[in-house]
Each structure stands twice: as structure tokens, then as C-alpha cells.
C-alpha positions in Angstrom: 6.8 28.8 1.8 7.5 24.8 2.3 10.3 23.5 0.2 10.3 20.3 2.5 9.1 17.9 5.2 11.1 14.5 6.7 11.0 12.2 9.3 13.7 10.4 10.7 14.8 7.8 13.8 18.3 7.9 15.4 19.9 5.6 17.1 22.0 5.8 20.0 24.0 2.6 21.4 23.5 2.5 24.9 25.5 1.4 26.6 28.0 -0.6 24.2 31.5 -0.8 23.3 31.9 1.0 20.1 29.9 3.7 19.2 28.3 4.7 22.3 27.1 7.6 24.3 30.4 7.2 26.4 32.5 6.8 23.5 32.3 10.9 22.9 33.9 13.8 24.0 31.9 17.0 25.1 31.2 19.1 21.7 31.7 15.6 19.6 29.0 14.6 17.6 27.6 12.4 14.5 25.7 13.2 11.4 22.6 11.8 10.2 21.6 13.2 6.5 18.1 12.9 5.3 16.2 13.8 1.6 18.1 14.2 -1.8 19.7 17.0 -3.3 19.3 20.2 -3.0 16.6 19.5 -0.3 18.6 17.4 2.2 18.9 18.6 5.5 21.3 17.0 8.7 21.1 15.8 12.2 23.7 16.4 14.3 23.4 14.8 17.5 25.9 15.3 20.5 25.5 12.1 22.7 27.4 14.1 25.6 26.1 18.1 24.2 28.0 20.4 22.9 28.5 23.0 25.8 31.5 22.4 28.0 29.3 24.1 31.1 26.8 21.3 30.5 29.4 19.2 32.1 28.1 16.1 29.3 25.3 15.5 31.4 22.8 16.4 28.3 22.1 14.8 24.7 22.2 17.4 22.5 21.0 17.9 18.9 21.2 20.5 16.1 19.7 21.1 12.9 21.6 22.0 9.6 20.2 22.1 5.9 23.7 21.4 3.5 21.7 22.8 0.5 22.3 25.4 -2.1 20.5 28.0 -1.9 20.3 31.1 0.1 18.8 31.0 3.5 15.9 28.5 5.6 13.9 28.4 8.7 13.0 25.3 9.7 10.7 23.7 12.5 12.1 20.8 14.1 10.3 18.6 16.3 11.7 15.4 18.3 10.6 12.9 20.7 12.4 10.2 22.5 10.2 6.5 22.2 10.8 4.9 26.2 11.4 1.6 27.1 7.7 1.5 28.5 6.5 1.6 24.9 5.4 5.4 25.2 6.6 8.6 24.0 9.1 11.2 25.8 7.5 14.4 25.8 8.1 16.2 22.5 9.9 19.1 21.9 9.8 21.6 19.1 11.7 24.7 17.9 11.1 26.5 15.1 14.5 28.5 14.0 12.4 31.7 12.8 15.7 33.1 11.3 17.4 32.7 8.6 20.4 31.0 8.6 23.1 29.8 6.2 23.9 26.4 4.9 26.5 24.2 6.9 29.6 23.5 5.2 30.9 20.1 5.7 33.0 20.1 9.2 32.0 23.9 9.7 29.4 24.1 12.5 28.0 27.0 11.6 25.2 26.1 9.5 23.3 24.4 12.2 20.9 26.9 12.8 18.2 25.4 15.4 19.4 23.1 18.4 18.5 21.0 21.4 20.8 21.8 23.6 19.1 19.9 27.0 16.9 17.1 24.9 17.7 14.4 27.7 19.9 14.2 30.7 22.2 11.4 30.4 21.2 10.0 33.5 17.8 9.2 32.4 19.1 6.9 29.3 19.4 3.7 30.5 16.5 3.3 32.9 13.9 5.0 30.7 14.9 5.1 27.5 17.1 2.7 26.3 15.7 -0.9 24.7 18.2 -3.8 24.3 21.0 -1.5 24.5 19.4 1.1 22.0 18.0 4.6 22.8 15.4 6.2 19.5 15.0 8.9 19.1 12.3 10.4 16.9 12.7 13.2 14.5 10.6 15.4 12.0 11.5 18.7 9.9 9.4 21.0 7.5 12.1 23.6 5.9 10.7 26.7 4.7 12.1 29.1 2.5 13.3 32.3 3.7 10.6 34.9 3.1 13.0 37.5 3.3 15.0 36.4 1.0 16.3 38.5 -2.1 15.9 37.9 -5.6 18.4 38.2 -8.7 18.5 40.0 -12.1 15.7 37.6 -13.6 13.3 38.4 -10.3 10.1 39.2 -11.9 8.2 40.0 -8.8 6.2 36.6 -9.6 5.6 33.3 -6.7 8.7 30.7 -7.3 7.3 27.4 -7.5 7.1 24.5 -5.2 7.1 21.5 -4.9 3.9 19.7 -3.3 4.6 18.4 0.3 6.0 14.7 0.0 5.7 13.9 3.0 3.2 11.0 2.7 5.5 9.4 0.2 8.9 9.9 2.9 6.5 8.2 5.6 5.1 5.9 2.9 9.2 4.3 2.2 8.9 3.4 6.1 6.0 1.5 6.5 6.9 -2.7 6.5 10.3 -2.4 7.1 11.9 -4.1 9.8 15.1 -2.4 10.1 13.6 0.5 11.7 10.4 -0.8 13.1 9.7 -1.3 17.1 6.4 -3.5 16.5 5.0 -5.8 13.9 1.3 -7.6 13.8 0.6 -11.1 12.2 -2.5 -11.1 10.5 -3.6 -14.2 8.5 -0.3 -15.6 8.7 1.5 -12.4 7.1 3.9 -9.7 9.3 3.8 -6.4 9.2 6.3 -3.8 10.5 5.4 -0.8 11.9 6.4 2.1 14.3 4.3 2.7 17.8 4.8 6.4 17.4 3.2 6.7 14.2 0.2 4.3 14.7 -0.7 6.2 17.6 -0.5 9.8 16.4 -3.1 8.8 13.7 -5.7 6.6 16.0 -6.5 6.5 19.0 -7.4 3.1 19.3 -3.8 2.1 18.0 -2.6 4.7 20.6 -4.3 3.1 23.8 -3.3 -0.1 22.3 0.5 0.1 21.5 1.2 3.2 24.1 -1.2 2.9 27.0 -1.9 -0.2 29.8 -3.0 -2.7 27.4 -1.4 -5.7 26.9 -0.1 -5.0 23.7 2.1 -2.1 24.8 4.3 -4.7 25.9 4.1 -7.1 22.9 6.8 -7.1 20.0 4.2 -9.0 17.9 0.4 -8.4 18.1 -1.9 -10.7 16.0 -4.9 -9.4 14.6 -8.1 -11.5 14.5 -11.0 -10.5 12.0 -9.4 -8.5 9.4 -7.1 -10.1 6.1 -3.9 -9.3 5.4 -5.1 -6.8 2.6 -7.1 -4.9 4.4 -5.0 -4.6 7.0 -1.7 -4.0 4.5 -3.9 -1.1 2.6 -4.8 0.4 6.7 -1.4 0.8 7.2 -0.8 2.0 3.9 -3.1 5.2 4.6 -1.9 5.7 8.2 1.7 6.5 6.7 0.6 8.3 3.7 -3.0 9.8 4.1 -4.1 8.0 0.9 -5.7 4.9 -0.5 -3.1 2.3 -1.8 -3.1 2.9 -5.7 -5.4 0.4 -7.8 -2.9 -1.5 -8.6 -4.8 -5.0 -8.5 -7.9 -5.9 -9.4 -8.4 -7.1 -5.5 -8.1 -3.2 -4.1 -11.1 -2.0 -6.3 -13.7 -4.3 -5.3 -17.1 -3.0 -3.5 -15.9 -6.2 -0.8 -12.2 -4.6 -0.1 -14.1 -1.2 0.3 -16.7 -2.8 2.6 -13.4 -4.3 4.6 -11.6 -1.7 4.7 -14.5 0.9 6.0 -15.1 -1.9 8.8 -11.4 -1.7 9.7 -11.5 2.3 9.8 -14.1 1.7 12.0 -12.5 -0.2 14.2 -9.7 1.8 14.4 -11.3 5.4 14.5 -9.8 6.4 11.5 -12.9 9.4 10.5 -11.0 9.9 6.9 -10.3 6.8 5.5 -13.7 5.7 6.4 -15.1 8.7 4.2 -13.1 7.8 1.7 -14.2 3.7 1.6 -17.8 5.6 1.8 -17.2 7.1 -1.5 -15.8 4.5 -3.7 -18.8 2.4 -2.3 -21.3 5.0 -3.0 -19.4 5.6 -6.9 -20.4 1.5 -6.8 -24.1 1.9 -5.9 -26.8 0.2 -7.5 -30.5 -1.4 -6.8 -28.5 -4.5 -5.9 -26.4 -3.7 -3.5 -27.8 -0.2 -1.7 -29.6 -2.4 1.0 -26.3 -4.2 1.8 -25.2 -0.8 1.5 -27.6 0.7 4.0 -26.9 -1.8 6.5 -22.6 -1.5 6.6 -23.7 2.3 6.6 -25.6 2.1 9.8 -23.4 -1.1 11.3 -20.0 0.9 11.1 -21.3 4.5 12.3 -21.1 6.4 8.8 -24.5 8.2 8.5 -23.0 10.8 5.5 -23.0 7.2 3.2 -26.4 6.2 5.0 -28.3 9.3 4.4 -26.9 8.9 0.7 -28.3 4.9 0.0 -31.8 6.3 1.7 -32.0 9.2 -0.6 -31.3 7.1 -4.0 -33.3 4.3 -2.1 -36.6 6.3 -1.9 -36.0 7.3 -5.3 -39.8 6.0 -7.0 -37.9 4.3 -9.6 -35.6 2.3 -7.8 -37.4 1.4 -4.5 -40.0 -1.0 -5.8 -36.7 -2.9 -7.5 -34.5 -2.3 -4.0 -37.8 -4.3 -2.1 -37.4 -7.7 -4.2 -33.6 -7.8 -3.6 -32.6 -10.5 -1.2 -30.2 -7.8 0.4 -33.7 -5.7 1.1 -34.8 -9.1 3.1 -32.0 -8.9 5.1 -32.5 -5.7 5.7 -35.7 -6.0 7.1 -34.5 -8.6 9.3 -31.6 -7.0 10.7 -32.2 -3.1 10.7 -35.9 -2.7 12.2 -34.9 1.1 12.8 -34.0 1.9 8.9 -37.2 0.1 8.1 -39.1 2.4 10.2 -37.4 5.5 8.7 -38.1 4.3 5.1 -42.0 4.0 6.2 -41.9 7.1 7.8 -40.3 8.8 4.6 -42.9 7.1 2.2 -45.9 8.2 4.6 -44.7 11.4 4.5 
């Protein structure tokens, strides 16, 4: 059962005068604490391991959870971003046993490690940017299935909390301390993370990680999308979920028609669904031809096969054919017109 999921980026000085990978002795280490409470969990990373038979040839890192409870398994995965503007190949353990809480200065709690994540070696000439090597990591904490009950055990499920992960990533997103990219659009910035963008879109991913020309750009502007759109995009890449109608300006049928067209663009299956939706809860006899014709423009045929259908409705098709957006749909969709023919001959 989840009690948690984080995400977190640690950074290593490389190479530097203070606190830098050369700065540590073999088993030496520092301590990166995520989440609040009872739910916070730690990083330890080694910048020279923590095996003496390693020679401090590897980066090492560990896992603890400094909570109070009984006893976790947690799945840990990490990455290391490259000075090429891609991605390390990822690791991930899953520490399937139970294991108990560290104790401040004890390193016994850290149950799942990393014991060869990087030779040192490789650092500098592929990973470090401006002196600074990031890595990358996430952690969902389960509780221990195994684990015992007391006197007031009454056999029943103990409740958790819903996943918060979207919110974690959510805190993230426009922030420059911890960003490696921004995009100027319409005059406004926008932080973000290459890692991120990319495991959600694929256009983003050939964009920011591949041989385009933004891969090597610390800025990218963006043509032909606002800065609302583009802030509410973002916005769902980090948490899954449309920005909350906060403003009257993020509840329009035009934001919804902007947005599905930057979905679109940036293969994004669910969020255009989701602008589908709150432009089909908006349909009427005055704007289902417009309708139609974004629906067929932008490649959504579930909100196309839904304006036809209340389209061919008796009642409202001889008021959809007097509409100027019917007009303009006979000028610019030839096709649909030949499917609402057929569908009437039929």
C-alpha cells in the first residue's frame, strides 16, 4: 500500500573548491531530506561510494525513510541529466524488504542503495554542466505488508492518503533555481526541467533531448501559442490536471480551443480529451460547426463524432445550417460536408 511518492534533483559541484566530489573521503556522504513529517524520506549520496574496495572510483547513493512508523519498502529510481542535454540511463531498485528507519548519524536505516550509479571518471566529460553534475531522483514508499498490528487492530484496511505526487511535481514547475531550460512565449519565461518535458511528450522529448537545435538552447521561444496556454500546458505536464478555474480567462470555450491545439501539437492524448470535454460541456447550435472543424483540424475524432451526432439532431441541424460557423464550414471541410449528406441520405 502507497503512503508516498517524491521527486527530487541533487547536485553535485564538480569540480570546485568547497563542497566537491574531491572534497570526501571514501564512506563520507551528504543528506538530502525530502516530504514533511512522518512521510519524509533521505538521500544519502556518497560522491566517492561508500565501499573501501571501490577504491572511490563510484558515486554512490542510498535510500533511508527517518519516519515513525514500523517498517517500508520503497522503489527508488534515478537518472543522471548529461551535458549533451540527454538522460543517463536510469536505474531502479526496489528494496522489497522491510527495513527500519534511520536514526540520525546511524547508517542503518538506509535500506536500498546505489552502490556503482557512476564512475567518477565519467563526471566531468559527460555529465557535469558549468561545474555541476544532476542528478535525478524519484521514490514511491510503500508500507510494509507484513507488518503487525496492535491491541486496537481490527482486521480492517488503514487508510491512505491519495498519491500527491502531481502536487510535489506541481511546486517545481516555473522555478528557476532548479530548472535546466526555460521558453519565452509572448514576452513571458517559463522554467522548466528537460527530463520531465520529455517523459510526458514526445514532441518535447525530440525537441529538448534529441538532435534538434533546441537540445542545445538554454532558452527556446515559442511562436503561435500565448503565454496562458502555454503556462496551463505546463501546468498539466507536472501535475496530470487542468490548472484550477481560478480566472475567468481559463474557462472560456477560446482557452479550451487553445489549449486542445497546443495538446495537439505537443502529442499530449489526455489533455487533449480533457479540452474535448469542457468544449463539448460548452456545445451549442452556435458554435458546434466551429466545433466540428477544431475537431477534425487537431486529430480528435471522439469530440468529432460527438458535434456530428448532436449536429444531425432534426432539431438542431436546420439552426446549425444558417450559422456563419456552418459557412465556414462548408468552405473549409469539404469531407465533413460529405459525411453530413451521406448521414441525411441515409
Amino acid at each position: 500500500m502507497m503512503i508516498s511518492s517524491s521527486f527530487a534533483e541533487l547536485k553535485l559541484e564538480y569540480p570546485g573548491t568547497t563542497t566537491t566530489t574531491n572534497s570526501f573521503a571514501v564512506g563520507d556522504g551528504f543528506d538530502k531530506r525530502v516530504g514533511d513529517g512522518e512521510q519524509s524520506w533521505v538521500i544519502r549520496c556518497y560522491p566517492r561510494g561508500y565501499r573501501e574496495e571501490d577504491n572511490g572510483e563510484y558515486v554512490s547513493l542510498r535510500i533511508g525513510v527517518p519516519a515513525r512508523s514500523n517498517t517500508v519498502r520503497a522503489i527508488f529510481h534515478t537518472f543522471l541529466m548529461r551535458r549533451d542535454g540527454g538522460v543517463g540511463a536510469p536505474s531502479i531498485i526496489c528494496s522489497d524488504r522491510a527495513f527500519p528507519m534511520s536514526v540520525p548519524g546511524h547508517p542503518r536505516g538506509y535500506g536500498g542503495a546505489f552502490r556503482h550509479l557512476v564512475r567518477r571518471s565519467d563526471l566531468e566529460p559527460l555529465y557535469a554542466v558549468d561545474g555541476v553534475v544532476t542528478i535525478v531522483c524519484g521514490v514511491v514508499v510503500f508500507a510494509d505488508a507484513g507488518g503487525g498490528g496492535g491491541d486496537d487492530d481490527d482486521g480492517g484496511p488503514i487508510p491512505v492518503p491519495r498519491s500527491n505526487l502531481g502536487g510535489q511535481l506541481g511546486g517545481i514547475v516555473d522555478r528557476a533555481d532548479c530548472s535546466d531550460v526555460s521558453f519565452s512565449v509572448g514576452g513571458e519565461t517559463f522554467h522548466a526541467h528537460r527530463a520531465v518535458l520529455a517523459a510526458r511528450s514526445p514532441v518535447f522529448k525530440a525537441e529538448l533531448l534529441g538532435s534538434m537545435a533546441e537540445a542545445a538552447m538554454p532558452c527556446v521561444t515559442l511562436h503561435d501559442i500565448d503565454p496562458a496556454t502555454f503556462k496551463a500546458l505546463l501546468h498539466f505536464v507536472y501535475t496530470d490536471a487542468l490548472p484550477s478555474p481560478s480566472t475567468s480567462s481559463t474557462t472560456t470555450t477560446g482557452f479550451f480551443e487553445s489549449l486542445l491545439v497546443a495538446a495537439d501539437r505537443y502529442t499530449l492524448e489526455r489533455l487533449k480529451l480533457m479540452c474535448a470535454q469542457k468544449l463539448w460541456e460548452s456545445v451549442s447550435v452556435e458554435t458546434v460547426a466551429t466545433m466540428l472543424g477544431y475537431a477534425e483540424t487537431y486529430h480528435c475524432p471522439e469530440l468529432k463524432s460527438k458535434c456530428l451526432n448532436f449536429l444531425m439532431a432534426e432539431s438542431n441541424f436546420k439552426k446549425v445550417a444558417v450559422t456563419n460557423g456552418y459557412f465556414h464550414l462548408r468552405q473549409d471541410f469539404p469531407l465533413i460536408i460529405e459525411e453530413i449528406k451521406k448521414r441525411i441520405e441515409s
